[in-house]
C-alpha positions as CSV (number, residue, x, y, z in Angstrom):
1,X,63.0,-5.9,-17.6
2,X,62.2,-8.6,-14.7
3,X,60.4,-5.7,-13.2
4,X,58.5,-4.7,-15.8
5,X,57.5,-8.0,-16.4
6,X,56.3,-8.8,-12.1
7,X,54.2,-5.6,-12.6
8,X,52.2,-6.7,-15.8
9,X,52.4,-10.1,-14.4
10,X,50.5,-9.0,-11.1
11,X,48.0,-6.6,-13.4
12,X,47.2,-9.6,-15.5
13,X,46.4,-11.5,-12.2
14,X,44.7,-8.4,-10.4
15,X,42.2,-9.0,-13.6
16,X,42.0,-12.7,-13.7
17,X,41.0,-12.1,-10.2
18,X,38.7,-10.0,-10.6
19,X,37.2,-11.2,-13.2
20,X,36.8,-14.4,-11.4
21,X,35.3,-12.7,-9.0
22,X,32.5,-11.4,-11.1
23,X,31.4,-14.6,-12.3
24,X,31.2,-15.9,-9.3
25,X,29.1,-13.1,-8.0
26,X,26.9,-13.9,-11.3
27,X,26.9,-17.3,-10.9
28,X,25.6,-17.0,-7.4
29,X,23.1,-14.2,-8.0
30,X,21.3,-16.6,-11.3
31,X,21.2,-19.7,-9.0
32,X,19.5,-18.0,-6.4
33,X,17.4,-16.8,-9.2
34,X,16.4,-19.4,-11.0
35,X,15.0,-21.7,-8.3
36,X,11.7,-22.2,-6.7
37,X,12.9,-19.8,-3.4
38,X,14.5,-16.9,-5.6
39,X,11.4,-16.6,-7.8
40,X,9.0,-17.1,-5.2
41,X,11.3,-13.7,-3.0
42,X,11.5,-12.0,-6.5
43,X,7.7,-12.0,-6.1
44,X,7.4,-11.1,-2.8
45,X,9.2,-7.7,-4.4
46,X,7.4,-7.5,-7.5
47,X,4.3,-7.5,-5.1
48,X,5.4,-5.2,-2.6
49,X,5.5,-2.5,-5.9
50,X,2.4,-3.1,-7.3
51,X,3.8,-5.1,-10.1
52,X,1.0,-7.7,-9.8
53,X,1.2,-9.6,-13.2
54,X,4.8,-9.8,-13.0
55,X,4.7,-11.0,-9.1
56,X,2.3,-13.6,-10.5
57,X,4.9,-14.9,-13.7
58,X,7.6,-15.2,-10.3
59,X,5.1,-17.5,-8.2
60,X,3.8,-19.8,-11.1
61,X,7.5,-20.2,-11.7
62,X,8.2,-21.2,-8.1
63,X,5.1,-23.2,-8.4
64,X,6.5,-25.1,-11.7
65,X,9.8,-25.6,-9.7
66,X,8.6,-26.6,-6.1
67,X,4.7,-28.1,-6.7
68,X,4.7,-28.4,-2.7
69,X,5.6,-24.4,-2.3
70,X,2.9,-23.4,-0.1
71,X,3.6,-20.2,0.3
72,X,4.0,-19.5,-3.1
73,X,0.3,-20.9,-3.8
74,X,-1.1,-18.5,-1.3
75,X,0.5,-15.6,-2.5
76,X,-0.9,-16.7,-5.7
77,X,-4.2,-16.7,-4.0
78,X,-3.8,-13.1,-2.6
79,X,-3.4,-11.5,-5.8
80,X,-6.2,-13.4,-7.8
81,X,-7.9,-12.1,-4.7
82,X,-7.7,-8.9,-6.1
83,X,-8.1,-8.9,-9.8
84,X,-11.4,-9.5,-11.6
85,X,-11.2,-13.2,-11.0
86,X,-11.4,-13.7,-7.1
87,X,-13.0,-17.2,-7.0
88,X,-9.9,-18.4,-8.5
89,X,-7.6,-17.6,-5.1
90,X,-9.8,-20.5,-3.1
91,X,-8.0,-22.8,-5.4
92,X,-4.7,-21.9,-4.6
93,X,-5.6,-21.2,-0.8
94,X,-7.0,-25.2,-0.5
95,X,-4.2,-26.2,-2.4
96,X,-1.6,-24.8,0.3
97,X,-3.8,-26.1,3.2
98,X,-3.7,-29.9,1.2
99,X,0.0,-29.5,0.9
100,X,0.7,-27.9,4.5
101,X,-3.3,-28.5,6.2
102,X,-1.0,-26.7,9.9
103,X,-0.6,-23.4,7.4
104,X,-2.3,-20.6,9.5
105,X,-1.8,-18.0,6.4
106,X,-3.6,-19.9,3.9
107,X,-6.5,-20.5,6.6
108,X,-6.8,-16.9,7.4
109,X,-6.7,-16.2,3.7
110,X,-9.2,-18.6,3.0
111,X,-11.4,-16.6,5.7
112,X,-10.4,-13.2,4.8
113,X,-11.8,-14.5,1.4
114,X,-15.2,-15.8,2.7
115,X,-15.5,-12.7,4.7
116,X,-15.0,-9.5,2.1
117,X,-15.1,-11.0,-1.3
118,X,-18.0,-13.6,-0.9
119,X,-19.4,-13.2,2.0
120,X,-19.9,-15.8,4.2
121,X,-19.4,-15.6,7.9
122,X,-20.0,-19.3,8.9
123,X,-17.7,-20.5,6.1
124,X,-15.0,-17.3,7.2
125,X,-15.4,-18.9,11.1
126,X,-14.4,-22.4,10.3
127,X,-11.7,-21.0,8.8
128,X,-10.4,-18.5,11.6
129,X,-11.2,-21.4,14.0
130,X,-8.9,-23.8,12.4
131,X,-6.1,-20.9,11.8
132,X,-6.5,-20.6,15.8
133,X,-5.3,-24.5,16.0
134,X,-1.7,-23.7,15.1
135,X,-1.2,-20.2,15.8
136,X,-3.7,-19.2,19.4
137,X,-1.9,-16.4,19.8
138,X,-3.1,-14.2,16.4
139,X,-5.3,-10.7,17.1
140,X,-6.0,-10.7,13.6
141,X,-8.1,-14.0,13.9
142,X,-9.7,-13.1,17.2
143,X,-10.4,-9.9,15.4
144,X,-12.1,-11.4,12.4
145,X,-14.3,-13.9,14.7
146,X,-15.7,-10.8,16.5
147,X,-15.9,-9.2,12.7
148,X,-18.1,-11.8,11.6
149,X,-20.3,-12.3,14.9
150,X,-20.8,-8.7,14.5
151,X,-21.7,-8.8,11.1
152,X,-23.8,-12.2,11.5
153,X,-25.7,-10.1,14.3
154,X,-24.5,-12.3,17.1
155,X,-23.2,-9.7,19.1
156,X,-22.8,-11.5,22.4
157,X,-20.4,-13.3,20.6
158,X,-18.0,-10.9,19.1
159,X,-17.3,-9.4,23.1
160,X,-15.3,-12.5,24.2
161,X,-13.1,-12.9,21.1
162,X,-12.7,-8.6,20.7
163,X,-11.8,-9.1,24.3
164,X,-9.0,-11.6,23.7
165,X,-7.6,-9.4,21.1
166,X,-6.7,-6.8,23.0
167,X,-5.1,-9.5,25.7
168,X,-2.7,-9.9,23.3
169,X,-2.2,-5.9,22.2
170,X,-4.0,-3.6,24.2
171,X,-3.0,-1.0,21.2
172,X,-4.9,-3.1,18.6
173,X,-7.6,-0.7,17.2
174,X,-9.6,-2.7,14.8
175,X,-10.6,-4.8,17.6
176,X,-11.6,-1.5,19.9
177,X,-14.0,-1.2,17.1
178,X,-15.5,-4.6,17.0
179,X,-15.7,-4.5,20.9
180,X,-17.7,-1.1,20.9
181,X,-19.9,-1.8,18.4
182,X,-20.9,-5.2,20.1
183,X,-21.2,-3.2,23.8
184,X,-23.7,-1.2,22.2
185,X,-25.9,-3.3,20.1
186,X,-26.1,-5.8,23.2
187,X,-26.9,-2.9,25.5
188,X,-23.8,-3.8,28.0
189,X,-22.8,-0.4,29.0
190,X,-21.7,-0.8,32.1
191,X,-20.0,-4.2,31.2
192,X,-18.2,-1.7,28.4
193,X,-17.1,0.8,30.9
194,X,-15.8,-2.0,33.0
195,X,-13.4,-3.4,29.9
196,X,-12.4,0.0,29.2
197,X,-11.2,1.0,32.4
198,X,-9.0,-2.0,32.8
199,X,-7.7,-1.5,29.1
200,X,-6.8,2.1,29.5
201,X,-5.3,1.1,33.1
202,X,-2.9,-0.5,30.5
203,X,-2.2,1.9,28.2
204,X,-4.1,4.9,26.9
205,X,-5.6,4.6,23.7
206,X,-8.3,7.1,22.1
207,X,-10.4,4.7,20.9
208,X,-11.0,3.1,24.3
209,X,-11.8,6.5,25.2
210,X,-14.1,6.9,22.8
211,X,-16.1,4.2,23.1
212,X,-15.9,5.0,26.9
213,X,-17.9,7.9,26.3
214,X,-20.1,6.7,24.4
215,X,-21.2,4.4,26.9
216,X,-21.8,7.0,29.5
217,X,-23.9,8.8,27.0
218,X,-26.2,5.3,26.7
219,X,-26.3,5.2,30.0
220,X,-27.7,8.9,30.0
221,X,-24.4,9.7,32.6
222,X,-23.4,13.3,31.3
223,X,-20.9,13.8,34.0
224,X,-19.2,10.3,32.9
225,X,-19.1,10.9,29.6
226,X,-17.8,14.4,30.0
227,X,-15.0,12.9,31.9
228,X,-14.3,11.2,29.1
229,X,-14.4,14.0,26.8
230,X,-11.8,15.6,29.0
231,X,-9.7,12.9,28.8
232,X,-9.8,12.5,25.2
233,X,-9.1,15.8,24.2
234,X,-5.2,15.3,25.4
235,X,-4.7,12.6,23.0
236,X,-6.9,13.1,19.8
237,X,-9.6,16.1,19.2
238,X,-11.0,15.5,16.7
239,X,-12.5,12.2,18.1
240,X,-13.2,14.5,21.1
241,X,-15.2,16.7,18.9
242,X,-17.4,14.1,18.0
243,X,-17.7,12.2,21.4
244,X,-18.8,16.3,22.1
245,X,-21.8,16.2,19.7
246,X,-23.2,13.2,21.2
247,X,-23.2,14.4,24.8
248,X,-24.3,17.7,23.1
249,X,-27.5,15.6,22.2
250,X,-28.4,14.7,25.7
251,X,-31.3,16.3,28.5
């Protein structure tokens, strides 16, 4: 009898244990939830799948818990950004840089905002400038100041800041773009080769190559740009192919 009644005694406590267990898990789990970080993660996930109203519901609560969230204001931001009222996100992007003015996100979105969605390159500049205050070391931002030089028709501009991009990753292809486009308009071929060579002496990337090329063929250098040709056609053909048409173009 004492033995039967140590076994149900530990099986009763096997399942007070457990069940202590489980509302402590639960516990844990809804007060993680139900504050301003939780939501404001909950969010990020909601986001991550597309689930852009309901992302939206998790930040305003995060908001309603923590007014001085500033990350939650610029993720607010980012998806107004992309519905059918995009003014709306420069609200929530000033209202991060008022609560936290050293926040490089909210100052890049803030530019990314006055470059694509109402255009505005000057406006976009003082904003890439300032994210450059607390954070020098971002391509992204020496990307988009070349983007809008470019785009503003200052092309002697873009070079330097396309330039420093690559100092910090040599593998960073937008800015191959930004730096080609500005070799070309400015009619610094030689200057282009130059860059090139010292960025490929890095690392080979087919863009560099490309552009490269492309520069020979300003330059009215066949054998040059057929070099390059050469050498792009180990790392991507079909960029090869049309580096090929443009020398195929030439006396």
């Amino acid at each position: 009898m004492a033995l039967f009644c140590n076994k149900y005694s530990l099986r009763i406590m096997k399942k007070l244990l457990l069940l202590l267990f489980t509302i402590f898990t639960f516990s844990a789990a809804f007060a993680q939830l139900y504050n301003a970080k939780g939501f404001y993660t909950a969010g990020l996930d909601l986001k991550n799948k597309n689930m852009f109203l309901e992302a939206m519901a998790a930040f305003k609560k995060a908001i309603m818990l923590d007014k001085k969230f500033d990350s939650a204001y610029v993720e607010m931001g980012s998806i107004y950004a992309k519905t059918m009222n995009p003014d709306s996100a420069v609200w929530y992007y000033n209202k991060a840089i008022s609560i936290n003015p050293l926040m490089t996100t909210a100052h890049i979105a803030l530019g990314n905002y006055y470059r694509d969605l109402k255009p505005n390159y000057d406006s976009a500049l003082i904003c890439y400038y300032t994210a450059l205050k607390t954070d020098s070391l971002n391509k992204t931002t020496y990307y988009s100041i070349a983007w809008c030089y470019n785009a503003k028709g200052e092309h002697e501009k873009a070079i330097p800041y396309a330039v420093r991009a690559l100092e910090i990753d040599n593998n960073y292809r937008p800015a191959y773009g930004e730096l080609g486009h500005a070799y070309r308009r400015t009619g610094k071929f030689k200057e282009g080769i130059e860059q090139f060579k010292k960025n490929l002496a890095i690392s080979v990337v087919d863009v560099a190559i490309l552009y490269s090329g492309f520069c020979y063929t300003e330059l009215n250098d066949k054998e040059g740009a057929l070099q390059q040709y050469e050498e792009l056609k180990k790392v991507n053909e079909k960029m090869a192919a049309s580096l090929k048409k443009k020398i195929d173009t030439m006396k």
